[in-house]
Each structure stands twice: as structure tokens, then as C-alpha cells.
PAZAPA-4460 file (N, C-alpha, C; in steps of 0.05 Angstrom, whole numbers, plus 32768, in hexadecimal, padded with zeros to 4 digits):
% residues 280
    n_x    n_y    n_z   ca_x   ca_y   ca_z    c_x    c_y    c_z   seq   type   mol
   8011   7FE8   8000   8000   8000   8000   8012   8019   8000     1      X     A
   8007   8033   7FF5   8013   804E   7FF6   801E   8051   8019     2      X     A
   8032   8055   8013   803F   805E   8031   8033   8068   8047     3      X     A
   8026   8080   803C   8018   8090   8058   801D   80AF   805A     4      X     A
   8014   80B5   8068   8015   80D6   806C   802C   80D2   8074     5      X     A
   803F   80EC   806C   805A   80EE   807B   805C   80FC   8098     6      X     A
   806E   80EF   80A6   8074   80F2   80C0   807E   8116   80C3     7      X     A
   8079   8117   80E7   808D   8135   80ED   80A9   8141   80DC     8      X     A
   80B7   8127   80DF   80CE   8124   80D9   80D5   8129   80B9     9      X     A
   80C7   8121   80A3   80BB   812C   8090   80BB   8144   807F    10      X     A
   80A9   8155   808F   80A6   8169   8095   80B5   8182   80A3    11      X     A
   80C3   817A   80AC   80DF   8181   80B6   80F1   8186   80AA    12      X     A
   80FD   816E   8099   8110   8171   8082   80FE   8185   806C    13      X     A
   80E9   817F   8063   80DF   8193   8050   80DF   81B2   8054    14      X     A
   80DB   81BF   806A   80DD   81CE   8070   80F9   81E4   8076    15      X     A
   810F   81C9   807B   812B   81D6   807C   8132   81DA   805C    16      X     A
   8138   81BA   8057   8143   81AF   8034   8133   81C5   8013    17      X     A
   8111   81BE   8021   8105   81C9   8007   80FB   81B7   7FF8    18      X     A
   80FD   81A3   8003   80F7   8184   7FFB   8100   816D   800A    19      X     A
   80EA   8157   8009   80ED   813F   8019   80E9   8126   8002    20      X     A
   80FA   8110   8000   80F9   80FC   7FF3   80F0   80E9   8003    21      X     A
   80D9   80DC   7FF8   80D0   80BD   800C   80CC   80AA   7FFF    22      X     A
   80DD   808E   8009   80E1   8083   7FEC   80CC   8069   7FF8    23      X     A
   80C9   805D   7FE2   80B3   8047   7FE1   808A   8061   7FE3    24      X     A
   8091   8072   7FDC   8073   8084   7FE4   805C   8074   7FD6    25      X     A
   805B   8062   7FBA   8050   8055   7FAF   8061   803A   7FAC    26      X     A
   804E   8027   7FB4   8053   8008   7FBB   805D   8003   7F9D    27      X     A
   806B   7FE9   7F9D   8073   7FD8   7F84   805D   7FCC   7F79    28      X     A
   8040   7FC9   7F7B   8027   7FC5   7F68   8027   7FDA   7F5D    29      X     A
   8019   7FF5   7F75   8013   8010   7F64   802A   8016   7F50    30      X     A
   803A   801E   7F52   8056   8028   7F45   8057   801A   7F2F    31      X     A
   8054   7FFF   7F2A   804B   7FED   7F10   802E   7FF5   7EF9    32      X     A
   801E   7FFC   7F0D   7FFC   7FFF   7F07   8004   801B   7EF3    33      X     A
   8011   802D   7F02   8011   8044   7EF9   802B   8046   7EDA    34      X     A
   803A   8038   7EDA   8052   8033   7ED0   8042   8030   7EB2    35      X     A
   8032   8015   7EBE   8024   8008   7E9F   8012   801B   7E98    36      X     A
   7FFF   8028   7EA9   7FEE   803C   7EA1   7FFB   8052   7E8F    37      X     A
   8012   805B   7E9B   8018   8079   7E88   8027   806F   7E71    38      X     A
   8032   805E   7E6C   8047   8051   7E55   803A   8044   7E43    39      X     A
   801E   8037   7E42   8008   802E   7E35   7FF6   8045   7E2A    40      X     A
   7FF2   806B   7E34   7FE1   8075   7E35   7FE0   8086   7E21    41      X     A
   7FCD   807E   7E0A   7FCE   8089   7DED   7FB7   809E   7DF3    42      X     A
   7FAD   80B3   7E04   7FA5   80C3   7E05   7FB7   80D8   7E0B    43      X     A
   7FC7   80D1   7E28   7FDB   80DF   7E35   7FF0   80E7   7E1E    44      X     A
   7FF5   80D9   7E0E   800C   80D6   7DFD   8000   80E6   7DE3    45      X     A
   7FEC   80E9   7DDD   7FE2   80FC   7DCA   7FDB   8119   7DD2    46      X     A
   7FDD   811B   7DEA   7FD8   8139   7E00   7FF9   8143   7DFF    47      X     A
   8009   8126   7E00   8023   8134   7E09   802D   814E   7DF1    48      X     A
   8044   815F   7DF9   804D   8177   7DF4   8064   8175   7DF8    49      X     A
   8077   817C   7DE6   8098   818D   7DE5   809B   81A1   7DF7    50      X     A
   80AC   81A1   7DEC   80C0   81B7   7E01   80DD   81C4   7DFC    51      X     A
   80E1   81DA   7DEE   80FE   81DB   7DE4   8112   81DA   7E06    52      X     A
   812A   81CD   7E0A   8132   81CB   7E22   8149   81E4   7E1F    53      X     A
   8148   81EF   7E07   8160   8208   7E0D   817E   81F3   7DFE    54      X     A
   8179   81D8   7E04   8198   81CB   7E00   819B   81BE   7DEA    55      X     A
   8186   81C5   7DD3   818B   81AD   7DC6   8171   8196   7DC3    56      X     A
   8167   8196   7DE3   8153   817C   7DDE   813B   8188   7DE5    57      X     A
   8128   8172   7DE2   810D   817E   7DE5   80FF   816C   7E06    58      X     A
   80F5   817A   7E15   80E0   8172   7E27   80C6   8163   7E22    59      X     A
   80B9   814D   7E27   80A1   8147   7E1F   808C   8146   7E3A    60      X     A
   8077   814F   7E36   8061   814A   7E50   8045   814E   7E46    61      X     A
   8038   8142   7E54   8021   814A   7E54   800E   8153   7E74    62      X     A
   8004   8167   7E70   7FF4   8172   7E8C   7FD9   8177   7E8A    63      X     A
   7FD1   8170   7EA6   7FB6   8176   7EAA   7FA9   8186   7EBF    64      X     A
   7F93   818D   7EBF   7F8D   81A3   7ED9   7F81   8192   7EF2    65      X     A
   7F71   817B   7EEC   7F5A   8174   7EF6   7F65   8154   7F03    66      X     A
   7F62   8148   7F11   7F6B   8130   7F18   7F5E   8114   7F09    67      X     A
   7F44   8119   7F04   7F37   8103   7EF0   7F37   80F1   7F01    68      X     A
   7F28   80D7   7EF6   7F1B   80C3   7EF7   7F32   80A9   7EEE    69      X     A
   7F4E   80AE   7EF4   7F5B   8098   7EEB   7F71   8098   7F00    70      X     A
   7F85   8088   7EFC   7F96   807D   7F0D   7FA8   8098   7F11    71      X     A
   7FAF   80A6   7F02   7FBA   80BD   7F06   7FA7   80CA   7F1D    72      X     A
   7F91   80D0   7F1C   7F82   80DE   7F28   7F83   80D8   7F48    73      X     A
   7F82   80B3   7F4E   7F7C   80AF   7F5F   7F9A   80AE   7F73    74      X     A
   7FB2   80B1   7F61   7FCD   80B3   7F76   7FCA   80D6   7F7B    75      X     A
   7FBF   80E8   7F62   7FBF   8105   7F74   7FB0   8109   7F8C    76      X     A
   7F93   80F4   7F8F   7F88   80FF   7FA0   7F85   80EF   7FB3    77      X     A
   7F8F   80D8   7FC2   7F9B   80C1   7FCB   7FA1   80D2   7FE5    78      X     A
   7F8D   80BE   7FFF   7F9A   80D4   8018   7FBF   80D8   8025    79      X     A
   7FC7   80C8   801D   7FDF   80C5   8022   7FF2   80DC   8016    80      X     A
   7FF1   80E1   7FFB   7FFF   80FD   7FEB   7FF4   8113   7FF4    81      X     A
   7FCB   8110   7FED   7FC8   812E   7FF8   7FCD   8136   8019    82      X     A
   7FC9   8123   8027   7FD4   811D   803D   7FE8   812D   8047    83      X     A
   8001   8124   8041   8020   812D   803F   8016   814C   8030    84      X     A
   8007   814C   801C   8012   816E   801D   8008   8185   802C    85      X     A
   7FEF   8179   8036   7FDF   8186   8054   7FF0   818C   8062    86      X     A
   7FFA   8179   8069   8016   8176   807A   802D   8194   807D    87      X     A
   8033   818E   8061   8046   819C   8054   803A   81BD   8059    88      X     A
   8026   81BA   8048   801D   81E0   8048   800E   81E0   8054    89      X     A
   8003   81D7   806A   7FF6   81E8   808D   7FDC   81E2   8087    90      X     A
   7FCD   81D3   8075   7FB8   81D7   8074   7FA5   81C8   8059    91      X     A
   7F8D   81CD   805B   7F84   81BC   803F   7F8E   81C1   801C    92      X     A
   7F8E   81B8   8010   7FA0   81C4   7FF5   7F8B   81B0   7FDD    93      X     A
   7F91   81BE   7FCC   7F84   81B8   7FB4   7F93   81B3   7FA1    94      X     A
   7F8A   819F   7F88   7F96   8193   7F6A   7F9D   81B7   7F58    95      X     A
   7FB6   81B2   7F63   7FC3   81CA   7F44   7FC3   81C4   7F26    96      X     A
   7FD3   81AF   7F27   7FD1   819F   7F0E   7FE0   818A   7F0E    97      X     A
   7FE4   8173   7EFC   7FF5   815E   7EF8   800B   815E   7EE2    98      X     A
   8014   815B   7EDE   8025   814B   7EC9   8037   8135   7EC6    99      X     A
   8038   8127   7EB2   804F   8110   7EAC   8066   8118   7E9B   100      X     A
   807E   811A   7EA1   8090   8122   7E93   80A7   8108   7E8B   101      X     A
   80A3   8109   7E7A   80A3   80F2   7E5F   80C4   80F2   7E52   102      X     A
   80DB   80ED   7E67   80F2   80EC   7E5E   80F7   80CA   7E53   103      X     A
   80F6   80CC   7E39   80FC   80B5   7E27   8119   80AE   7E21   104      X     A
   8123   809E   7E22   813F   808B   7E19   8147   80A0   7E06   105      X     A
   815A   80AB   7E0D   8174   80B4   7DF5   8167   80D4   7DF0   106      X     A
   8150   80DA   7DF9   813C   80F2   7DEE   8138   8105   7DF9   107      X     A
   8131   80FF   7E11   8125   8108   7E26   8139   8122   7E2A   108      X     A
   8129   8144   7E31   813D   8158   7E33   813B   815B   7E48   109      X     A
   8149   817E   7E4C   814A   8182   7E6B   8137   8199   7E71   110      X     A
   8131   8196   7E8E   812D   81B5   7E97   8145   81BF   7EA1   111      X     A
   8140   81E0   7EA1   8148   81F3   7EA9   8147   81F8   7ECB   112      X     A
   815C   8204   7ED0   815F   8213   7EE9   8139   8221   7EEE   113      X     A
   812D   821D   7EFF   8116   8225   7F09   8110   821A   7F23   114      X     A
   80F4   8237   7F2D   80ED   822B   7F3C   80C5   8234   7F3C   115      X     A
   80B6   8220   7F40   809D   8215   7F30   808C   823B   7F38   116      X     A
   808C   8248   7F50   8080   825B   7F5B   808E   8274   7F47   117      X     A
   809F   826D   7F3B   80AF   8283   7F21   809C   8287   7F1A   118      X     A
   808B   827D   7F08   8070   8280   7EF5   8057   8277   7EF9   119      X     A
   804C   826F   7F13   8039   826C   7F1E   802C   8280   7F23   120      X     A
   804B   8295   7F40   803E   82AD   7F40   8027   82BC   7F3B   121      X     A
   8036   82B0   7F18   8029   82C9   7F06   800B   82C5   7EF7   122      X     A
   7FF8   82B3   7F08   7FE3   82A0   7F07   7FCA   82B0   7F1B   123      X     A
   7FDD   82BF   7F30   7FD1   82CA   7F3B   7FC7   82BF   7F5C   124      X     A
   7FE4   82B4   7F5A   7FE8   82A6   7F72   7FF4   82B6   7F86   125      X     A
   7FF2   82C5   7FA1   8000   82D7   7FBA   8013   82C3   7FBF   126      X     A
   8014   82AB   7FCF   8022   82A7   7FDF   802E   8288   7FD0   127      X     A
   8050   8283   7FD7   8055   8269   7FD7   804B   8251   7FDA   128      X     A
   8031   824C   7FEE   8024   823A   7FF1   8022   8224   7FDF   129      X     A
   8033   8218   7FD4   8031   820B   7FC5   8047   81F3   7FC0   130      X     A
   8040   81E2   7FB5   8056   81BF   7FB6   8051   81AF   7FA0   131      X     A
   8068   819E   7F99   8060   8187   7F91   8066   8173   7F98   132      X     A
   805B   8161   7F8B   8065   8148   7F8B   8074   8131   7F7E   133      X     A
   8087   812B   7F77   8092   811F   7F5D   8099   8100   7F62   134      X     A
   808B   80F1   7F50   8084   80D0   7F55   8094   80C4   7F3E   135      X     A
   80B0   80B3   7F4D   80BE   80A5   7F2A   80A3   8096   7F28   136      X     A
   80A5   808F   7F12   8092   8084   7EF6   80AD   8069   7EEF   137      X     A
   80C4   806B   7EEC   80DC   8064   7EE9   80F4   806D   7EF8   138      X     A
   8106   8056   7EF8   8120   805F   7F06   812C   8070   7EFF   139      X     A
   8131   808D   7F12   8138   80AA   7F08   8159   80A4   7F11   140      X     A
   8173   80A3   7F02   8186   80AA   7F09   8195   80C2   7EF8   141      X     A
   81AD   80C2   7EFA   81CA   80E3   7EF2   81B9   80DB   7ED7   142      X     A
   81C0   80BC   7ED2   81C5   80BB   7EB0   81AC   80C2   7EA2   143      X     A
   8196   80BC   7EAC   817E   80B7   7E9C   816C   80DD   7EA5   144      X     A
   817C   80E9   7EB4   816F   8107   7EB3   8161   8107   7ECB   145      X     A
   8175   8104   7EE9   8159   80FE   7EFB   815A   811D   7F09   146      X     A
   813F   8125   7F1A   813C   8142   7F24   8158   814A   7F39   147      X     A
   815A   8162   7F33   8171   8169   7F47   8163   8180   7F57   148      X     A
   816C   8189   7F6D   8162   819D   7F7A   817A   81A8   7F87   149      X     A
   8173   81C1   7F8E   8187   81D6   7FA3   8175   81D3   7FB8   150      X     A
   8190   81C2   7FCB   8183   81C4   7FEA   817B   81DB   7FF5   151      X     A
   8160   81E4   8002   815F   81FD   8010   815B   8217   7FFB   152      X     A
   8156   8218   7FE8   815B   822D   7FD6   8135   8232   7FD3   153      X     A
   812A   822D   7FE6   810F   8235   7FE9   8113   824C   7FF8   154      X     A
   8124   824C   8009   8125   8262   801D   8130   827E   800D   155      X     A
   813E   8283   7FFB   8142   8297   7FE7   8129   82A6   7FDE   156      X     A
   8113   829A   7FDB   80F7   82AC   7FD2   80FE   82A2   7FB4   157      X     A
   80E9   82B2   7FB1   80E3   82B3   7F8C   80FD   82BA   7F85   158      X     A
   8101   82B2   7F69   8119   82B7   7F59   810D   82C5   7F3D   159      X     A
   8115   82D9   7F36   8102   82E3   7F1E   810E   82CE   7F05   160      X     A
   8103   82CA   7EED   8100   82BC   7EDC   80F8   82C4   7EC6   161      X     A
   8108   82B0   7EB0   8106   82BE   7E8F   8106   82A6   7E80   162      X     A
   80FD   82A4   7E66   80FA   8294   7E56   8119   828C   7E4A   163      X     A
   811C   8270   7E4B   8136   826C   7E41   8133   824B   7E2E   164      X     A
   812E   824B   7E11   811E   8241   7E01   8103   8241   7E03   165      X     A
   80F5   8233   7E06   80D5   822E   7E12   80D5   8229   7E33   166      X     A
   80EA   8228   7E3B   80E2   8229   7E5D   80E5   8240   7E69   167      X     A
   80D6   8242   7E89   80DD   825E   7E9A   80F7   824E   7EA4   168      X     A
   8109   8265   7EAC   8120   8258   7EB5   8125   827A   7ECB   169      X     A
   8139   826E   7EDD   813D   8278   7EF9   8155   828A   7EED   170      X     A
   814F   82A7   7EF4   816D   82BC   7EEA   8186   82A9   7EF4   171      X     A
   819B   82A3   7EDD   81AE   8292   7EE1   81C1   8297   7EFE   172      X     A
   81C3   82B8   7EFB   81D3   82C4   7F17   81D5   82B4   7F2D   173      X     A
   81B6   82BA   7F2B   81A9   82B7   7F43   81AF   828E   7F50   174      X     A
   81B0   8281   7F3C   81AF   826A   7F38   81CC   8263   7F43   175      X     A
   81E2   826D   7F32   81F9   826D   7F31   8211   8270   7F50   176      X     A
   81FB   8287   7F56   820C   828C   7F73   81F4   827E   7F93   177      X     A
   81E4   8275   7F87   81D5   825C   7F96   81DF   8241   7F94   178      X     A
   81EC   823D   7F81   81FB   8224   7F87   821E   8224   7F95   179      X     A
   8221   8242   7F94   8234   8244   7FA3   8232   8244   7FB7   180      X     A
   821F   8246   7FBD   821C   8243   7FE1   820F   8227   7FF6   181      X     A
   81F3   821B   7FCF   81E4   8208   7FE4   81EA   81EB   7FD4   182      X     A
   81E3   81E3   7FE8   81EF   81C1   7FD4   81DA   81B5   7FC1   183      X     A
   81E3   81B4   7FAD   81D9   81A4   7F91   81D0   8187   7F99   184      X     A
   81B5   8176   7F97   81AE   8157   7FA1   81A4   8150   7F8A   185      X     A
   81B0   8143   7F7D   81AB   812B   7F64   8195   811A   7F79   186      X     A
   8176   811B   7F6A   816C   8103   7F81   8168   80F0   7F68   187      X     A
   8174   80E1   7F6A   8170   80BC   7F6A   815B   80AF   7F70   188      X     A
   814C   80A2   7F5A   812F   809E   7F6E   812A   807A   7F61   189      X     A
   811B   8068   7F74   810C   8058   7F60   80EF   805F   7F59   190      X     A
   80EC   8048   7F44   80CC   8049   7F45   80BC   8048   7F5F   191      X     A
   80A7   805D   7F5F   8099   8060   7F7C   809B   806E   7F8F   192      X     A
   80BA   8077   7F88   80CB   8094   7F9E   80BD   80A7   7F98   193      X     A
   80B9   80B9   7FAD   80A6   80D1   7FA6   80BC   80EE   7FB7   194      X     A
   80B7   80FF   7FAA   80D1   811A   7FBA   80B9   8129   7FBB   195      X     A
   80B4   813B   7FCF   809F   8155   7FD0   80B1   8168   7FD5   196      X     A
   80AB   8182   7FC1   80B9   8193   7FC3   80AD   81AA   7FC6   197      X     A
   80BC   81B7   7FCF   80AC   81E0   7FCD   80AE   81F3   7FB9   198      X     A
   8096   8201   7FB8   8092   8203   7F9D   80B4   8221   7F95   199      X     A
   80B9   821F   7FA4   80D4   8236   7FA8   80EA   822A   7FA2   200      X     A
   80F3   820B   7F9E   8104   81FE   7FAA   8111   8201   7F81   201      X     A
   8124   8206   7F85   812E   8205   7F68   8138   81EC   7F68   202      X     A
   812E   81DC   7F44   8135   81CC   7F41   813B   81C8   7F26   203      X     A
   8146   81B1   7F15   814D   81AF   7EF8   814F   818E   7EEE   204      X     A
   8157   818A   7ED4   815C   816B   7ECE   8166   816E   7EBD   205      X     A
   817F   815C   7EB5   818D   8153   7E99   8176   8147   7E87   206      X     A
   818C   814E   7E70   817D   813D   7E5F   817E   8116   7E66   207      X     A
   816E   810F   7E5A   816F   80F1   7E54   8182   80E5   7E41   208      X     A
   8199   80E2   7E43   81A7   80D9   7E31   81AE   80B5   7E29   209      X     A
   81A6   80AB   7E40   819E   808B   7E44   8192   807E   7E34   210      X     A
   819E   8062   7E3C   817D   8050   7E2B   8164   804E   7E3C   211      X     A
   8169   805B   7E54   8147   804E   7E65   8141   806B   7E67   212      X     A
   8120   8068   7E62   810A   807A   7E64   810F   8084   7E89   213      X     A
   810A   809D   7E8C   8103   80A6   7EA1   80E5   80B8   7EA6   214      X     A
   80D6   80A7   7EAD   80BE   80B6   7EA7   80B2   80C4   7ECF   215      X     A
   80A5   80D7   7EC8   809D   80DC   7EE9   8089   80EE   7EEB   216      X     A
   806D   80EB   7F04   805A   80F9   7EFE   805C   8112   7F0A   217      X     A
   8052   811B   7F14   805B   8134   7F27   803A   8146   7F26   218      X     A
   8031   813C   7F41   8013   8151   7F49   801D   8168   7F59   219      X     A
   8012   817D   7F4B   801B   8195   7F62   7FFE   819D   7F6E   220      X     A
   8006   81AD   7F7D   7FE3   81B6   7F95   7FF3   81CF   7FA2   221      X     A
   7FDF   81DF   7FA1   7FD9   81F8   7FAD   7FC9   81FC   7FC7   222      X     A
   7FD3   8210   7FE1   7FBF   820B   7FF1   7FA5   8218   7FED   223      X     A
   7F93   820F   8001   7F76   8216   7FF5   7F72   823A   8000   224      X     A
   7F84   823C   8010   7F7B   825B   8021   7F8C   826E   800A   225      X     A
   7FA2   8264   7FF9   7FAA   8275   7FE5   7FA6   827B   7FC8   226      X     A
   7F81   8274   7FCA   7F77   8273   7FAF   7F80   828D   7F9B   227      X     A
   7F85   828B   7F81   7F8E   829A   7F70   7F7A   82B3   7F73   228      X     A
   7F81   82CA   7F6D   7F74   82DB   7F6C   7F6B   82EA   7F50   229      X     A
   7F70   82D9   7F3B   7F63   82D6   7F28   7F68   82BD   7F19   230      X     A
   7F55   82BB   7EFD   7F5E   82A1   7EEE   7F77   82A1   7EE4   231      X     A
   7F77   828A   7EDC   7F93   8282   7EC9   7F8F   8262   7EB7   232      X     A
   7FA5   8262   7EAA   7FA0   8243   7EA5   7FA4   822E   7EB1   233      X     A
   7FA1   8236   7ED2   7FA4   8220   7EE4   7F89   8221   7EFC   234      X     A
   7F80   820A   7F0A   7F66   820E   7F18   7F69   8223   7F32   235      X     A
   7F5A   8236   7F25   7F53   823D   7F51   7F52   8228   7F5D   236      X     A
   7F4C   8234   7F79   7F3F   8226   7F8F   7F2E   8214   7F82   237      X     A
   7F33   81EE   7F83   7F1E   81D8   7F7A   7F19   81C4   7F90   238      X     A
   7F06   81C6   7FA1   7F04   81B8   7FB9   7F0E   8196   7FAB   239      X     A
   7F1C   818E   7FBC   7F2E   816E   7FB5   7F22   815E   7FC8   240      X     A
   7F14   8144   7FB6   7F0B   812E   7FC0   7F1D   8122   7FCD   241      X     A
   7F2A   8119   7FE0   7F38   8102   7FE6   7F2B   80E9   7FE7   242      X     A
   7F3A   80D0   7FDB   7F3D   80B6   7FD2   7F4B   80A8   7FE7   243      X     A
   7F3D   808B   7FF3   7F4D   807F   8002   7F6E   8071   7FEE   244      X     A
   7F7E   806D   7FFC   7F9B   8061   7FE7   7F8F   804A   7FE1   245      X     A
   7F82   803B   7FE1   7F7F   8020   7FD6   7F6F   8027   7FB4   246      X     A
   7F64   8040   7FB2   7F5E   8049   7F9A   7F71   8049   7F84   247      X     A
   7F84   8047   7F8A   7F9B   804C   7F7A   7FA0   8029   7F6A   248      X     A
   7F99   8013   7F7D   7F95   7FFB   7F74   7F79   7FF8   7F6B   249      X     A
   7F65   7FF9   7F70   7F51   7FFC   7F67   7F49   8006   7F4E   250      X     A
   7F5B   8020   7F3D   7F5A   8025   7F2E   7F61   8018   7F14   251      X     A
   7F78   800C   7F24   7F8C   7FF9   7F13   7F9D   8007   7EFB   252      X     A
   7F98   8009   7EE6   7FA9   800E   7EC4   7F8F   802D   7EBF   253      X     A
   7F7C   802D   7EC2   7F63   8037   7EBB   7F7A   8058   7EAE   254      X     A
   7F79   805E   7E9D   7F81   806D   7E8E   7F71   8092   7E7D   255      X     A
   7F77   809A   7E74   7F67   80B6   7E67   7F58   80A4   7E5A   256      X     A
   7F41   80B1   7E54   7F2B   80AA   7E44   7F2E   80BD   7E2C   257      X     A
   7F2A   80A8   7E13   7F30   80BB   7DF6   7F1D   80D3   7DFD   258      X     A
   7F08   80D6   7E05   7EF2   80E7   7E03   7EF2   80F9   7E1C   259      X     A
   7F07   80F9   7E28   7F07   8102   7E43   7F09   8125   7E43   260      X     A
   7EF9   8132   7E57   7EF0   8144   7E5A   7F08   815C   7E4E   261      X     A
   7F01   816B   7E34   7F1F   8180   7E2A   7F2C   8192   7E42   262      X     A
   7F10   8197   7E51   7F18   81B1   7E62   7F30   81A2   7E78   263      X     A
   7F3A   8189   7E78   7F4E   817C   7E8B   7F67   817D   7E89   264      X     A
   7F6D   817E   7E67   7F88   8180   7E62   7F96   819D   7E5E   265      X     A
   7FAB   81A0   7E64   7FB5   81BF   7E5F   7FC2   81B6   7E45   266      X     A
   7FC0   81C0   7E2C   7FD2   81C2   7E14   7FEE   81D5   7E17   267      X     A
   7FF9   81CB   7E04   800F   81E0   7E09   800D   81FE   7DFA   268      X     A
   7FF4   820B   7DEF   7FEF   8227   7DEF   7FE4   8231   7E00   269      X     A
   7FE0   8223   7E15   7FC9   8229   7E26   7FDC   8233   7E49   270      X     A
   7FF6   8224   7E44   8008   8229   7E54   8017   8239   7E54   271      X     A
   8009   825A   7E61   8014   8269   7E61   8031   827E   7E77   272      X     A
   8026   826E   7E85   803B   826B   7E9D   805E   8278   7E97   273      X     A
   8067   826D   7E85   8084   826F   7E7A   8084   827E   7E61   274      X     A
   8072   8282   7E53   8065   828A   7E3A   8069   82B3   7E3F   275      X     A
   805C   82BC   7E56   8057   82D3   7E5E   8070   82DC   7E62   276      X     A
   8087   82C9   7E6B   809C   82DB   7E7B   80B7   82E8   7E6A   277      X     A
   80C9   82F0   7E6D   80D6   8303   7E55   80EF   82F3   7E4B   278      X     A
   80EE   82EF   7E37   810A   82D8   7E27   811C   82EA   7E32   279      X     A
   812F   82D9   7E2E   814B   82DF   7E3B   815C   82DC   7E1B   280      X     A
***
């Protein structure tokens, strides 16, 4: 079964670090269920979207606003994750959005120096209140492009941000003399490892230059007391059902539905987030 709400201790490191890694967060069934679900999923895979990475290679993902009616849906809203981010941000929190980011054998590009509240912000969001969650899909290592983070570099505040190919990326400076001071964590993950991070916490990925796929989902949530103060292409305040974890088996492979509701997926014109901010 899914692990469980995370402990004091937890919460603790998140709060210093900027992020907490807990490994085993999804059992060796789920982590399988979900594996075959997204690697099988000819909807997901027809939603997915590029990405120029600035280096040469391209990014692929596909995102959604809404949690849905499928196995994806039921690990975002699974008491154990939303759980842990109660935890995390003081209070009840709601579905931001999802995505799967789709690093393929030999293909797969990178992100950029960022940090997620760079361009959220600008959504019309006041306060940091905000996290994610990032779930290998596959074994994330150096070779295959796995997430890196700057320990503690939540505590810096916002970092202003500029377009550098198709991504927002973090003013390099600023980047540059943060790693002079805070330590760089290659996290290493298996299938099922889950890291929650803050939405401040600057982070990045190599490209994929390997033969193994690194694939990984990543639900973010907003708290509910810091509803946007206007629209955007991401949800206000959406009261969140919670799901017992055994839903997550229950669901089994259960996948997008060809016909599945448009207003769920974010396209990539519709993602304006990085789009608004000023090329570099």
C-alpha cells in the first residue's frame, strides 16, 4: 500500500532543505499499475507537447488541470499525497495541475535553472503556498536526466525570470552565485520514490542521453486560503475530493478517455505561464 502521510520529521527536513524525498511513497503494484498505464496511454501521448530545452533538445509532456477519473487522478488525490501536502502547507490545498514529463531513451531534453512560483506568480497567485510532488514513473539516475535541486534555495524568495528557448528560466546570476554557496542534490530515485518540493526550491534536469526512458509524474497543489485573485490557465480554488489509497489499486491501468472532457487538458498555447515573461 501507499506509504502514508508523512511524519514530523518530514516536514522538518522540508522546511529546512526545500524538499523531502520518501522513498517507496507508491508500493511495487501501484508504481507498475501506473508505469503500464502512462507508457500504454494513446490519449496522454497525443495531448503530449515539446519543448525547445535551450540545448539542442526538446522537452516532451503533457498537462492537465483537473485530476479525472483515472489512475493518475486517483494517486493526486489519494489521502496519503494530499495528506503530506496539508502537512507541508499548514492547511487544506487543492489540485493545481498534473503533468507527465516524458524523458525518452537517447531524447529526452532538459530543463532549465527554475523555480515553479517564477511563473505561477504571474497567475495571480499572492503567496508561495504552494508544492509539488514528483513520482519516478521509472528509474531516475545522472545518466538518464534525473531532477536536481539547490538545497535550501527556497529560502532566497522569488528569483525573477526570463524565457530561455521555450522555458522560464531563473536570472543565471542569481543561479550562479546560489550554487556557490548552497549544495547541488542529484536525487536518484526508484520507481515509486516520491520528492515534495517548494514551490521556491530551484530545480533543473539533464538531458536524457541513455538507453532507458525516464519518465515521472509530478501533481502540484496550491493552498486553498491562497486562491488566485484572478483567472489564468490554471484552476482557482477547486474543492478536492479525497480518495482512500487503495483507489489507486482499484483503478488499476484505467487510462484518459479518447472523449475525455477538452476543458482537462492544458495545450501547449494555452500555457502561458513562460510564454508572458521577457526572452533573454
Amino acid at each position: 500500500m501507499t506509504q502514508g502521510i508523512i511524519g514530523d520529521e518530514a516536514v522538518s527536513a522540508f522546511n529546512q532543505d526545500g524538499y523531502v524525498l520518501i522513498r517507496g511513497m507508491l508500493d511495487a503494484e501501484e508504481t507498475s499499475l501506473l508505469a503500464r498505464a502512462a507508457h500504454a496511454d494513446r490519449v496522454l501521448d497525443e495531448h503530449a507537447f515539446g519543448r525547445d530545452d535551450g540545448e539542442g533538445g526538446t522537452v516532451r509532456l503533457a498537462l492537465w488541470n483537473h485530476p479525472t477519473e483515472t489512475i493518475y487522478g486517483m494517486i493526486a488525490r489519494c489521502q496519503s499525497i494530499v495528506g503530506s501536502m496539508e502537512k507541508l502547507l499548514g492547511g487544506e490545498v487543492y489540485h493545481y495541475h498534473s503533468k507527465m514529463i516524458m524523458k525518452d531513451a537517447r531524447v529526452g531534453g532538459a530543463w532549465t535553472w527554475h523555480q515553479d512560483y517564477g511563473y505561477w506568480y504571474q497567475n495571480g497567485i499572492l503567496y508561495p503556498l504552494m508544492a509539488s510532488v514528483f513520482i519516478a514513473v521509472d528509474r531516475a539516475t545522472r545518466e538518464n536526466g534525473c531532477l536536481q535541486l539547490v538545497r535550501g534555495s527556497q529560502h532566497l524568495g522569488r528569483i525573477d525570470h526570463v524565457l530561455s528557448g521555450e522555458q522560464a528560466g531563473a536570472d543565471r546570476e542569481h543561479v550562479n552565485r546560489a550554487l556557490e554557496r548552497l549544495e547541488l542534490v542529484h536525487v536518484e530515485m526508484e520507481p515509486g520514490d516520491a520528492v515534495y518540493f517548494h514551490c521556491n526550491t530551484l530545480h533543473r534536469s539533464d538531458q536524457n542521453r541513455s538507453q532507458h526512458p525516464r519518465w515521472s509524474m509530478i501533481c502540484s497543489y496550491n493552498a486553498a486560503r491562497n486562491d488566485p485573485y484572478k483567472e489564468s490557465h490554471h484552476p482557482r480554488y477547486t474543492p478536492l475530493v479525497k480518495v482512500p489509497d487503495s483507489s489507486i489499486r482499484e483503478y488499476g491501468q484505467r487510462r484518459f478517455a479518447a472523449n475525455e472532457d477538452t476543458g482537462v487538458w492544458l495545450a501547449e498555447e494555452r500555457d502561458r505561464s513562460a510564454k508572458s515573461l521577457t526572452p533573454r
